[in-house]
PyMOL Python script that loads the backbone (N, CA, C, O; Angstrom):
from pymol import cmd

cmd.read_pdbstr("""\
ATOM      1  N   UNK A   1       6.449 -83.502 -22.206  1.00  0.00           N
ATOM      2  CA  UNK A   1       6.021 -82.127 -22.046  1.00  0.00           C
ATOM      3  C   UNK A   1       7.231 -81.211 -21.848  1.00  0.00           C
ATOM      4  O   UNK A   1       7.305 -80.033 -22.198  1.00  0.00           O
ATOM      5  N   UNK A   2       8.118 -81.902 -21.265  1.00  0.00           N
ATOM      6  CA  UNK A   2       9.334 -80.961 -20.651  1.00  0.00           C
ATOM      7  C   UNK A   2      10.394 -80.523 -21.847  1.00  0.00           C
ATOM      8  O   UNK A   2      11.056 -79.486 -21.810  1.00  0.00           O
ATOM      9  N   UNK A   3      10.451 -81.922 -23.376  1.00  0.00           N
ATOM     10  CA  UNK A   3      10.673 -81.488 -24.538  1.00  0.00           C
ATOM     11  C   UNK A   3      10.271 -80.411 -25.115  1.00  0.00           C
ATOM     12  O   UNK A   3      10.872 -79.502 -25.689  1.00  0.00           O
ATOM     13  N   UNK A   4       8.800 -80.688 -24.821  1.00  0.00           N
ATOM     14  CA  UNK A   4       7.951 -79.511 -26.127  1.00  0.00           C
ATOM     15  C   UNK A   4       8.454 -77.938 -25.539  1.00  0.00           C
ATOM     16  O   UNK A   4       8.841 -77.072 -26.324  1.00  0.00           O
ATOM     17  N   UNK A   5       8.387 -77.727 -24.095  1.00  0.00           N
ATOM     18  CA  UNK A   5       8.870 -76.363 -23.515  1.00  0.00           C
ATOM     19  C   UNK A   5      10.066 -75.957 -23.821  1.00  0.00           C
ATOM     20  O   UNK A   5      10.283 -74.758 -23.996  1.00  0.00           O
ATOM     21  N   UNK A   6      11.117 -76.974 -23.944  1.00  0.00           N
ATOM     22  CA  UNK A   6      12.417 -76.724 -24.134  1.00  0.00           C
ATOM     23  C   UNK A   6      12.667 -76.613 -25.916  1.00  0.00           C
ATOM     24  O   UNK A   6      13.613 -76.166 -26.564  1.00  0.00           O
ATOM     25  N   UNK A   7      11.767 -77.042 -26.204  1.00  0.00           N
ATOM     26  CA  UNK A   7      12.005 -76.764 -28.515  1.00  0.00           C
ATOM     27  C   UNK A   7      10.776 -75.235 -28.356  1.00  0.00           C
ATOM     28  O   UNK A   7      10.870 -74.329 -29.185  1.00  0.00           O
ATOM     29  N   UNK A   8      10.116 -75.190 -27.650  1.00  0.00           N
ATOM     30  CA  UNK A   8       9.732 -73.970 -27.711  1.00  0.00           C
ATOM     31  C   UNK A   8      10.490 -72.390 -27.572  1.00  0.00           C
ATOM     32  O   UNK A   8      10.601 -71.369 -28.251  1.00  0.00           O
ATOM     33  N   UNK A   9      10.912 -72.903 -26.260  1.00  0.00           N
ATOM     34  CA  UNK A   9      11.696 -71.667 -26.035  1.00  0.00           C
ATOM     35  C   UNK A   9      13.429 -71.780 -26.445  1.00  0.00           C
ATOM     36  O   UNK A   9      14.333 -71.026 -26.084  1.00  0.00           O
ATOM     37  N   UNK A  10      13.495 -72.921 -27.266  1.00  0.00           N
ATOM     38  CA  UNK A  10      14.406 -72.490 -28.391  1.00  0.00           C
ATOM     39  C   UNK A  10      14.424 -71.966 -29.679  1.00  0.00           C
ATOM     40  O   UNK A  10      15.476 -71.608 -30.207  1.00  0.00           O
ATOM     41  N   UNK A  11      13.543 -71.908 -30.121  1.00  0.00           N
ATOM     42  CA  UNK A  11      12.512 -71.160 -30.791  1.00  0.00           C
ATOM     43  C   UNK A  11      12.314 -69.795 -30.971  1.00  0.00           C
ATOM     44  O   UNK A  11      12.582 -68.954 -31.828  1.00  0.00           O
ATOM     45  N   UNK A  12      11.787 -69.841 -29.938  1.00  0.00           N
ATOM     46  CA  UNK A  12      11.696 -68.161 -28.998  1.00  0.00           C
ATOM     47  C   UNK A  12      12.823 -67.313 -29.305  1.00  0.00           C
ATOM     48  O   UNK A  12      12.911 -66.387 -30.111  1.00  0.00           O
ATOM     49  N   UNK A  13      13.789 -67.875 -28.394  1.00  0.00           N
ATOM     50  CA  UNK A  13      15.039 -67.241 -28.612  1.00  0.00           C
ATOM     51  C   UNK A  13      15.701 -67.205 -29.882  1.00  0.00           C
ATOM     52  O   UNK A  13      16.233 -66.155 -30.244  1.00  0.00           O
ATOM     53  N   UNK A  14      15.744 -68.633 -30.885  1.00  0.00           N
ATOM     54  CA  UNK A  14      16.168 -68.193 -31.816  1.00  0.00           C
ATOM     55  C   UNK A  14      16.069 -67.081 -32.585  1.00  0.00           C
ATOM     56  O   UNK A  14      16.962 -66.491 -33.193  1.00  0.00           O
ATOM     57  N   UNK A  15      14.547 -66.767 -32.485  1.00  0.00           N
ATOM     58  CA  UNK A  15      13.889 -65.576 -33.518  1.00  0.00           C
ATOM     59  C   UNK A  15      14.578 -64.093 -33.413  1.00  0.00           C
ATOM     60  O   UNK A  15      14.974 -63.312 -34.278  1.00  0.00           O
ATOM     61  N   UNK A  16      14.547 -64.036 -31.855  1.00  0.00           N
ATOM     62  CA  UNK A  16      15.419 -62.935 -31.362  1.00  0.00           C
ATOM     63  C   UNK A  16      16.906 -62.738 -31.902  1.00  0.00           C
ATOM     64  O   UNK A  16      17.344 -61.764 -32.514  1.00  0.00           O
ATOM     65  N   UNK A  17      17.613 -63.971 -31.502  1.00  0.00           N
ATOM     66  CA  UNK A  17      18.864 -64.099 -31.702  1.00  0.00           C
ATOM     67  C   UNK A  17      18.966 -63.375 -33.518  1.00  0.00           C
ATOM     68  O   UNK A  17      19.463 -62.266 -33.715  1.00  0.00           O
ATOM     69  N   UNK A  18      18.563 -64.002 -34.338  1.00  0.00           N
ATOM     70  CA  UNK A  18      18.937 -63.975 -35.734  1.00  0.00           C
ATOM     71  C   UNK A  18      17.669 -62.607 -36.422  1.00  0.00           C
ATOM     72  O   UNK A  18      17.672 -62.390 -37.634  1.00  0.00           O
ATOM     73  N   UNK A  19      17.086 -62.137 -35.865  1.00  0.00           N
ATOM     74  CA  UNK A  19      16.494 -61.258 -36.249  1.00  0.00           C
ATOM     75  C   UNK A  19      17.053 -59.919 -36.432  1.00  0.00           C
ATOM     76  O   UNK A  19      17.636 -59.278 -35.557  1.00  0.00           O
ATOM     77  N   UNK A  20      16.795 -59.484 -37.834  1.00  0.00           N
ATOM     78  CA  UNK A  20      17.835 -58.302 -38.413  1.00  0.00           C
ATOM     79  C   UNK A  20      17.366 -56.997 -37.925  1.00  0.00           C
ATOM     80  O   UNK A  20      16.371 -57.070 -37.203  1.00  0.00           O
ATOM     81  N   UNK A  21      17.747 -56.041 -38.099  1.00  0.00           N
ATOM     82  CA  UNK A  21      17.631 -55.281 -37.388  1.00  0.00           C
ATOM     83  C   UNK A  21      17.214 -54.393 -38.316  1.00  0.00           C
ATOM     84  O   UNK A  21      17.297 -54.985 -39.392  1.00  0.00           O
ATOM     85  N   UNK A  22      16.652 -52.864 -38.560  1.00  0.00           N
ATOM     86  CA  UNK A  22      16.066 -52.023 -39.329  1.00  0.00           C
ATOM     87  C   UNK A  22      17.183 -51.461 -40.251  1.00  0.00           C
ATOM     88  O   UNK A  22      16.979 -51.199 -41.437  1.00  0.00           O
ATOM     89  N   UNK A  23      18.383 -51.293 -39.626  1.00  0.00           N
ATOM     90  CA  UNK A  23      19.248 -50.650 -40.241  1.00  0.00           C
ATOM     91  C   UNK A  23      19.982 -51.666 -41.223  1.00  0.00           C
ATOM     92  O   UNK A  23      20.527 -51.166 -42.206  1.00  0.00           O
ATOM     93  N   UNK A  24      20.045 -53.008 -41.054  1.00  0.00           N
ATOM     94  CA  UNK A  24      20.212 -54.517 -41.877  1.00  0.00           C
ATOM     95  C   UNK A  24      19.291 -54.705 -42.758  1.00  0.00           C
ATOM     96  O   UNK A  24      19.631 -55.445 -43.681  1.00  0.00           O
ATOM     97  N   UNK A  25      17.925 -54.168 -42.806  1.00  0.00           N
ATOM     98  CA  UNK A  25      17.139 -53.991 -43.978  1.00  0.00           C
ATOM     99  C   UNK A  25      16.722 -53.412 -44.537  1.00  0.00           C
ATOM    100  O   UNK A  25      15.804 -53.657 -45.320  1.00  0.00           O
ATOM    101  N   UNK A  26      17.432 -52.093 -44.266  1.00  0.00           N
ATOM    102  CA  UNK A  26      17.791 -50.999 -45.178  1.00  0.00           C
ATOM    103  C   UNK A  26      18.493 -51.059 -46.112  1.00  0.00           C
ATOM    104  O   UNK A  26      18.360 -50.911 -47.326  1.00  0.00           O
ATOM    105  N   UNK A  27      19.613 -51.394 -45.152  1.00  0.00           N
ATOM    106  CA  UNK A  27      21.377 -52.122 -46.097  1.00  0.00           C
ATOM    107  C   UNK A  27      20.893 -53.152 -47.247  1.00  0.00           C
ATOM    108  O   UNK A  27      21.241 -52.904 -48.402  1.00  0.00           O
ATOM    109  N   UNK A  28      20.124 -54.271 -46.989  1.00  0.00           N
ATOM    110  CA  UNK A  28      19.317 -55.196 -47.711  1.00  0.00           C
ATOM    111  C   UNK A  28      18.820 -54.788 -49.304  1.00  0.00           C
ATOM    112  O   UNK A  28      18.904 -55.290 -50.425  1.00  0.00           O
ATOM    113  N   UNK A  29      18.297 -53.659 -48.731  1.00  0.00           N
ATOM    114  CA  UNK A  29      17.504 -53.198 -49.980  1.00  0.00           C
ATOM    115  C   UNK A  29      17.968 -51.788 -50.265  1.00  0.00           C
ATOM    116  O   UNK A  29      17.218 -51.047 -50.901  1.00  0.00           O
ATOM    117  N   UNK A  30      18.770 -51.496 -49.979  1.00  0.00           N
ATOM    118  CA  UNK A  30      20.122 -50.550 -50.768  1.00  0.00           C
ATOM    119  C   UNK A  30      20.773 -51.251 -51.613  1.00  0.00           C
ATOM    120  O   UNK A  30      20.872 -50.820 -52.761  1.00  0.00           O
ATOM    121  N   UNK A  31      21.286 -52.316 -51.308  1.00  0.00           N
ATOM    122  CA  UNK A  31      22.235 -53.706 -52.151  1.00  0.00           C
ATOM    123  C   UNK A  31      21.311 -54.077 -53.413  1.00  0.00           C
ATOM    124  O   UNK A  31      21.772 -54.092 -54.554  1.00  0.00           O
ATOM    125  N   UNK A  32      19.916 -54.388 -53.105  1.00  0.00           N
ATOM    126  CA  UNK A  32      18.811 -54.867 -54.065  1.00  0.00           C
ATOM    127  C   UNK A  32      18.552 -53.844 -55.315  1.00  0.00           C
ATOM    128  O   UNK A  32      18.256 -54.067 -56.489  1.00  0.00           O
ATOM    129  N   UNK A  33      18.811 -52.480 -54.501  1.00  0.00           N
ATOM    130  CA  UNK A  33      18.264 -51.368 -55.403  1.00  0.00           C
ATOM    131  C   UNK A  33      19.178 -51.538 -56.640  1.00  0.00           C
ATOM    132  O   UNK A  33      18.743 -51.846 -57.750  1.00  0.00           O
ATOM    133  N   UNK A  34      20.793 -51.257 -56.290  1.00  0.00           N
ATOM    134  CA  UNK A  34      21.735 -51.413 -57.086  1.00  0.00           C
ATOM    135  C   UNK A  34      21.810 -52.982 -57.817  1.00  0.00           C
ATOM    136  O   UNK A  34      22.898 -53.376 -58.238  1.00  0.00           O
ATOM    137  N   UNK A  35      20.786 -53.701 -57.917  1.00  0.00           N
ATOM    138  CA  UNK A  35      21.227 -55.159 -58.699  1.00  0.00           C
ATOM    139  C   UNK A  35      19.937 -54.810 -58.977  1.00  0.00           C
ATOM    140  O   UNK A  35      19.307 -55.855 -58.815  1.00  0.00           O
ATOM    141  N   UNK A  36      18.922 -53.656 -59.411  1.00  0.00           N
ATOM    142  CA  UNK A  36      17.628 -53.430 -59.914  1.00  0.00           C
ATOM    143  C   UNK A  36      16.481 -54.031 -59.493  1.00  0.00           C
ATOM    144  O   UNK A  36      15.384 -53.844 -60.018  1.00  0.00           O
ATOM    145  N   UNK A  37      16.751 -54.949 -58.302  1.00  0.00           N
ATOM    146  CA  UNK A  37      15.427 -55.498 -57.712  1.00  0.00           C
ATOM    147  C   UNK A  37      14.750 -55.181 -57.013  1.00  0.00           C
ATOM    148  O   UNK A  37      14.781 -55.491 -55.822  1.00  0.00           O
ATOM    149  N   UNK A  38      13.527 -54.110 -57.817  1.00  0.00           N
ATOM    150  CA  UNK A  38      13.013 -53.160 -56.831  1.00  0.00           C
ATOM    151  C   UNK A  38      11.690 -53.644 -56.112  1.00  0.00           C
ATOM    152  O   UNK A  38      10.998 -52.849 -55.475  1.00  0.00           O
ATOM    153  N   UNK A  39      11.436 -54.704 -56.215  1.00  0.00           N
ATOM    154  CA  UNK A  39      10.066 -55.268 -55.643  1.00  0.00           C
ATOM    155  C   UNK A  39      10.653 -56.258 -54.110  1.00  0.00           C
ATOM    156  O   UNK A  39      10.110 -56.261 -53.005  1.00  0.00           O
ATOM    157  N   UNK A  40      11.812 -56.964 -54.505  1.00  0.00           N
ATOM    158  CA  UNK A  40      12.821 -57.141 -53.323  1.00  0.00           C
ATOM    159  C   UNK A  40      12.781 -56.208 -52.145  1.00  0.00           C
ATOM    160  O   UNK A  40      12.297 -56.236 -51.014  1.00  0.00           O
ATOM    161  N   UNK A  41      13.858 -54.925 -53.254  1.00  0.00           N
ATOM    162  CA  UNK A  41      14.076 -53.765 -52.082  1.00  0.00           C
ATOM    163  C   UNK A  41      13.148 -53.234 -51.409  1.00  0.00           C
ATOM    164  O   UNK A  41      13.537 -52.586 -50.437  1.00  0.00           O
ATOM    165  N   UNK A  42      11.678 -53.294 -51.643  1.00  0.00           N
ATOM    166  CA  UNK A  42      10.838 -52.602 -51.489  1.00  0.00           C
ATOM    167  C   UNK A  42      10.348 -53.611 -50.131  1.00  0.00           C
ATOM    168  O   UNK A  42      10.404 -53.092 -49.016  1.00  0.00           O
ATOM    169  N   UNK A  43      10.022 -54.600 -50.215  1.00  0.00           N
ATOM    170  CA  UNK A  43       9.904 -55.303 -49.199  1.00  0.00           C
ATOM    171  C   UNK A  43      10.577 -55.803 -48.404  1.00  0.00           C
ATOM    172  O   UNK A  43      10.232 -56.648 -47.577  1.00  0.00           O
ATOM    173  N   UNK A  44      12.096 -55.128 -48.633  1.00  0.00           N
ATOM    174  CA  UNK A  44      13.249 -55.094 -47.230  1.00  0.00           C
ATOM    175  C   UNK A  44      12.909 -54.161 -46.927  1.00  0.00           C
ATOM    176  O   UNK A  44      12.899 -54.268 -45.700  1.00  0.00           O
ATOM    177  N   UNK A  45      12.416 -52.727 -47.284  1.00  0.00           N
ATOM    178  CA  UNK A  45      12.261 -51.719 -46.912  1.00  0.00           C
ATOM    179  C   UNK A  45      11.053 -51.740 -46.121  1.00  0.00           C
ATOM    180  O   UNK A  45      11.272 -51.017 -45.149  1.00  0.00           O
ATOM    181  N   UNK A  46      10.004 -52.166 -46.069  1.00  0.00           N
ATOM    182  CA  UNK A  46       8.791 -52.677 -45.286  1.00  0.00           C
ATOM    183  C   UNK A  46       9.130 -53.233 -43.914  1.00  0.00           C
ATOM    184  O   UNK A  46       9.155 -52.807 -42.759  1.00  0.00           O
ATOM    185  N   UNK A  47       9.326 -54.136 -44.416  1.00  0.00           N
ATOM    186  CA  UNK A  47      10.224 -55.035 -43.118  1.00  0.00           C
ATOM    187  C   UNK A  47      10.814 -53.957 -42.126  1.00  0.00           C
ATOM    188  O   UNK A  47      10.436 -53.859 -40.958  1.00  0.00           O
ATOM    189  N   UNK A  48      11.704 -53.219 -42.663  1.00  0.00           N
ATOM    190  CA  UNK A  48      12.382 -52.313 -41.575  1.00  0.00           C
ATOM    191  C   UNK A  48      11.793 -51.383 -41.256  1.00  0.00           C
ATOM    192  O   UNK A  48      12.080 -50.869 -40.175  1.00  0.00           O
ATOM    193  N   UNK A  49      11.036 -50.971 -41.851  1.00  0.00           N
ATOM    194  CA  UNK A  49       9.893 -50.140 -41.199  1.00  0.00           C
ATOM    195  C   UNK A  49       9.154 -50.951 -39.647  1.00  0.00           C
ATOM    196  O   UNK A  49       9.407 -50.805 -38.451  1.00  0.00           O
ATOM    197  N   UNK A  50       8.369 -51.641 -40.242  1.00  0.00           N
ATOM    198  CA  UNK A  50       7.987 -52.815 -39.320  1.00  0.00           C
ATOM    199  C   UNK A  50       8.748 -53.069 -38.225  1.00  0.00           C
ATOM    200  O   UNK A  50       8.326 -53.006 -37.071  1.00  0.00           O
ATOM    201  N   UNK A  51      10.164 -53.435 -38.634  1.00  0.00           N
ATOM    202  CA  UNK A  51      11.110 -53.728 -37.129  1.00  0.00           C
ATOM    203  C   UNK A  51      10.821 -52.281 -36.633  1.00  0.00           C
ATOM    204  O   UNK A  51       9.857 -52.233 -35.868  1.00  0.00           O
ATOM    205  N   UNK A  52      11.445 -51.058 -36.896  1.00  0.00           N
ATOM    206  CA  UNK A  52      11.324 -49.970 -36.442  1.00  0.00           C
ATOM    207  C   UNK A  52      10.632 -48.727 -37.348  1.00  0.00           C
ATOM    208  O   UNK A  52      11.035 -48.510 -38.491  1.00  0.00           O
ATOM    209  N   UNK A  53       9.748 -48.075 -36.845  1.00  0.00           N
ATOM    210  CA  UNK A  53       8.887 -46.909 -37.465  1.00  0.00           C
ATOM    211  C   UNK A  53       9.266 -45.745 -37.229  1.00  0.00           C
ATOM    212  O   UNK A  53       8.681 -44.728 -37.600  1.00  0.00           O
ATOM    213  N   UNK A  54      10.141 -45.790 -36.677  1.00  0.00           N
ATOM    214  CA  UNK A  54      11.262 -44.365 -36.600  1.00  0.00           C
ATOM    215  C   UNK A  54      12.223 -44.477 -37.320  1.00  0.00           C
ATOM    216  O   UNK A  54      12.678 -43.341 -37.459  1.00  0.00           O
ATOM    217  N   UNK A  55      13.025 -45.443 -38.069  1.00  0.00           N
ATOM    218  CA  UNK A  55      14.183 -45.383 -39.205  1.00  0.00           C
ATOM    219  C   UNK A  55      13.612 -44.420 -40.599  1.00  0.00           C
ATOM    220  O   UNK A  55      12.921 -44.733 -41.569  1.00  0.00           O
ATOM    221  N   UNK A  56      14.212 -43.212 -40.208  1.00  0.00           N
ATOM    222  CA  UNK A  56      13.998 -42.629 -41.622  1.00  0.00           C
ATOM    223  C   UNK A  56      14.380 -42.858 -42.686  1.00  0.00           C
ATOM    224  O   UNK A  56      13.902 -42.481 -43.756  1.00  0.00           O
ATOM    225  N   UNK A  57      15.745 -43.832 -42.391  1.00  0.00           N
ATOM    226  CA  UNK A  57      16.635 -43.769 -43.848  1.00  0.00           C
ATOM    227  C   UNK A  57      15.585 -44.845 -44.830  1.00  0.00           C
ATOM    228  O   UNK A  57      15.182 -44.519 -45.947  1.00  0.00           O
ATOM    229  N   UNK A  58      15.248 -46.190 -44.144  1.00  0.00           N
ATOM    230  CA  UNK A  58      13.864 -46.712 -44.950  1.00  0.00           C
ATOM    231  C   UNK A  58      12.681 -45.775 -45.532  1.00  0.00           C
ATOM    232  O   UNK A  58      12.356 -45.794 -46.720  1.00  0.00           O
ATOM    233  N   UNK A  59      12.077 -44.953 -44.554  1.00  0.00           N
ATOM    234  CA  UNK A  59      11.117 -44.790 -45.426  1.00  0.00           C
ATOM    235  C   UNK A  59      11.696 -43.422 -46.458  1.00  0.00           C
ATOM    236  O   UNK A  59      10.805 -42.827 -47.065  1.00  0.00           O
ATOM    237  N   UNK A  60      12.826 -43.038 -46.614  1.00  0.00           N
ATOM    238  CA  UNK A  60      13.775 -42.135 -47.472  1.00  0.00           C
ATOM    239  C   UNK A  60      13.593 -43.040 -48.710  1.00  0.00           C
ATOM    240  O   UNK A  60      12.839 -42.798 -49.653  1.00  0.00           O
ATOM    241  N   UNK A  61      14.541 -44.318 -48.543  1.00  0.00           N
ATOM    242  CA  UNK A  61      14.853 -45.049 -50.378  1.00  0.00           C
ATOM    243  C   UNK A  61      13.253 -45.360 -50.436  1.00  0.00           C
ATOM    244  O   UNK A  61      12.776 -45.033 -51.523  1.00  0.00           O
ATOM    245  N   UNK A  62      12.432 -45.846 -49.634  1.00  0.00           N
ATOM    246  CA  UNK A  62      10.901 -46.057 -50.019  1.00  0.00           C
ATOM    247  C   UNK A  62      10.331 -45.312 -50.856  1.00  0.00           C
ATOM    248  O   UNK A  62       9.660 -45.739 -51.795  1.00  0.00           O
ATOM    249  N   UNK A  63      10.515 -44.242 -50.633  1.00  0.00           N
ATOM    250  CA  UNK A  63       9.756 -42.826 -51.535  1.00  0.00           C
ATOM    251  C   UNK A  63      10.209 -42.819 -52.429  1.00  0.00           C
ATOM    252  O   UNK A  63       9.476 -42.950 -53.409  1.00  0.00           O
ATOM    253  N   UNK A  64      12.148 -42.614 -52.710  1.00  0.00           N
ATOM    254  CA  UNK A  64      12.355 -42.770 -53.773  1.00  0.00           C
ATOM    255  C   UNK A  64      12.321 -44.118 -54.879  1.00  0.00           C
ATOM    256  O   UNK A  64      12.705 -43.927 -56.033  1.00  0.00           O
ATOM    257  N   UNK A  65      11.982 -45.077 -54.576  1.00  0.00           N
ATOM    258  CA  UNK A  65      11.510 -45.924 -55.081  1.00  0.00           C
ATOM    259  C   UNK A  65      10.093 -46.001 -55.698  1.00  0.00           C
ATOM    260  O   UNK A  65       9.922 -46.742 -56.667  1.00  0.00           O
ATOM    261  N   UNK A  66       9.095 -45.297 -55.206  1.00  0.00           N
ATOM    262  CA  UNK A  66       7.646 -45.238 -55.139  1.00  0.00           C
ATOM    263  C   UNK A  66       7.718 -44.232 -56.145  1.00  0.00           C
ATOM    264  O   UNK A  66       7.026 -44.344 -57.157  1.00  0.00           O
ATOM    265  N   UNK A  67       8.761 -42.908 -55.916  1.00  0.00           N
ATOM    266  CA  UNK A  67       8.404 -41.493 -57.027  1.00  0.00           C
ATOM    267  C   UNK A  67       9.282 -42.219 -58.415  1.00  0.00           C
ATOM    268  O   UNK A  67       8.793 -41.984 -59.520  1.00  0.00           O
ATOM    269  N   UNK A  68      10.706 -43.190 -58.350  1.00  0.00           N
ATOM    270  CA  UNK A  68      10.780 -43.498 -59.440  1.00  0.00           C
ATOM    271  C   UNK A  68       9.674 -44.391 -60.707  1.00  0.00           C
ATOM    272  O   UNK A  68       9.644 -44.643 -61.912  1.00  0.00           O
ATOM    273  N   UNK A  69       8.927 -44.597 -59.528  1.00  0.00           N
ATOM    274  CA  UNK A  69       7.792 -45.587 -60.273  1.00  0.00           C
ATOM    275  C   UNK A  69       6.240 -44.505 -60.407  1.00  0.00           C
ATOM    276  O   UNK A  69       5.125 -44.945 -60.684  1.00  0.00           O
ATOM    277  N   UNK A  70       6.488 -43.430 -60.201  1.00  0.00           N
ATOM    278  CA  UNK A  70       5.570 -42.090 -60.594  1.00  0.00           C
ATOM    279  C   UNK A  70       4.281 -42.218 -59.616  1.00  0.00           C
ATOM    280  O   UNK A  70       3.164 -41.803 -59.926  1.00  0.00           O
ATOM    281  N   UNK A  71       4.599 -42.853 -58.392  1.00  0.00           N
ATOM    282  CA  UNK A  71       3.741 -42.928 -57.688  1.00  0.00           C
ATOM    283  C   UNK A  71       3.851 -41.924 -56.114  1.00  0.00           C
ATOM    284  O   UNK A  71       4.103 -42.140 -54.928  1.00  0.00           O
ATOM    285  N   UNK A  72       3.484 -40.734 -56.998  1.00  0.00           N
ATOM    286  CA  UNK A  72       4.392 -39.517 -56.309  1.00  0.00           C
ATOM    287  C   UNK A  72       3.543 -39.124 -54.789  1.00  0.00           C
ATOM    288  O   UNK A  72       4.126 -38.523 -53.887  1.00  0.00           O
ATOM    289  N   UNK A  73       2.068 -39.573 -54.679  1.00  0.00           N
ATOM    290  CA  UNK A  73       1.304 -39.788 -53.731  1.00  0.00           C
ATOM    291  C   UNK A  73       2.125 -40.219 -52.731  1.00  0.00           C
ATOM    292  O   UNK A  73       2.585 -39.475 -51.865  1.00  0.00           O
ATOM    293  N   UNK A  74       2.436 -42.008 -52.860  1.00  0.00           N
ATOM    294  CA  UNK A  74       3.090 -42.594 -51.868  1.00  0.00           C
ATOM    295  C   UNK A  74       4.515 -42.064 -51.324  1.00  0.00           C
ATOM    296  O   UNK A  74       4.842 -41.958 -50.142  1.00  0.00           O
ATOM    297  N   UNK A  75       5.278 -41.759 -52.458  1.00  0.00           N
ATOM    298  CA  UNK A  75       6.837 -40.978 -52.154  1.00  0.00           C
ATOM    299  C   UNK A  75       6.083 -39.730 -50.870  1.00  0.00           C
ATOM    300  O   UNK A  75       6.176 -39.951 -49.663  1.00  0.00           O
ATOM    301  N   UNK A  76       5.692 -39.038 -51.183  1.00  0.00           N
ATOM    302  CA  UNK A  76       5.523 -37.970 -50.361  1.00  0.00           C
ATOM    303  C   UNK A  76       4.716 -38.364 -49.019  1.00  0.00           C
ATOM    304  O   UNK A  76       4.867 -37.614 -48.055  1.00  0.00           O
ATOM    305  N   UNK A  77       3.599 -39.846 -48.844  1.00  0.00           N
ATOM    306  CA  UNK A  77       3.778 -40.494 -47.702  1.00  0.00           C
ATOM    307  C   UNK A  77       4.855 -40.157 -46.796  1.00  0.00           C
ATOM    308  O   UNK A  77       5.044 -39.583 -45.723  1.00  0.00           O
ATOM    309  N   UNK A  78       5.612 -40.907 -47.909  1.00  0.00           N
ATOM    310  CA  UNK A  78       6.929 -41.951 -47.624  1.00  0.00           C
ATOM    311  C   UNK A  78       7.822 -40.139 -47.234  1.00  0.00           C
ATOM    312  O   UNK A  78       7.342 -39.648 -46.212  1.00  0.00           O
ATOM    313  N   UNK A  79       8.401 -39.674 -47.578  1.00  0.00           N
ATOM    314  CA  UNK A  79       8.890 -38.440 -47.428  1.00  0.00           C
ATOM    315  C   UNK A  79       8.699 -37.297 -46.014  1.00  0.00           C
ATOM    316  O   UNK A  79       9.478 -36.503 -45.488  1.00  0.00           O
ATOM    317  N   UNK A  80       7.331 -37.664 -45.751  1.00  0.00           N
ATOM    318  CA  UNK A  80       6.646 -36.946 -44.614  1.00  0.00           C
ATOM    319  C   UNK A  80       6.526 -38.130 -43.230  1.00  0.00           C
ATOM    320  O   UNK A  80       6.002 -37.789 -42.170  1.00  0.00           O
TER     321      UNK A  80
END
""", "prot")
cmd.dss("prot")
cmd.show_as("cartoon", "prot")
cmd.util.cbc("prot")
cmd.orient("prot")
């Protein structure tokens, strides 16, 4: 039992430890945008939303990603 607690809360911590941060999956899918992988970038861009819902610069390339794909609804979501 005293195993299973101790692989647990290494675990735990790992997730913390190595978990990127909003502004790392922005960067992510800035890098993606420029090698054209916009279904990638788009779901680094999620992600960092997710970590944080106050990073504007994500939901910024989001929109423009969404209006390059004429989905001018979501950009302006994404924009506002």
């Amino acid at each position: 039992m005293k195993n299973l607690i101790i692989a647990l809360s290494l675990i735990f911590v790992a997730k913390f430890v190595w978990a990127q941060t909003a502004k790392e999956y922005t960067q992510t899918g800035r890098e993606l945008i420029e090698k054209r992988e916009y279904m990638e970038a788009i779901l680094n861009l999620n992600k960092a939303i997710e970590v944080d819902p106050t990073y504007a610069s994500a939901y910024y390339l989001r929109g423009n990603l969404k209006e390059s794909f004429e989905d001018q609804h979501g950009a302006m979501k994404d924009y506002n």
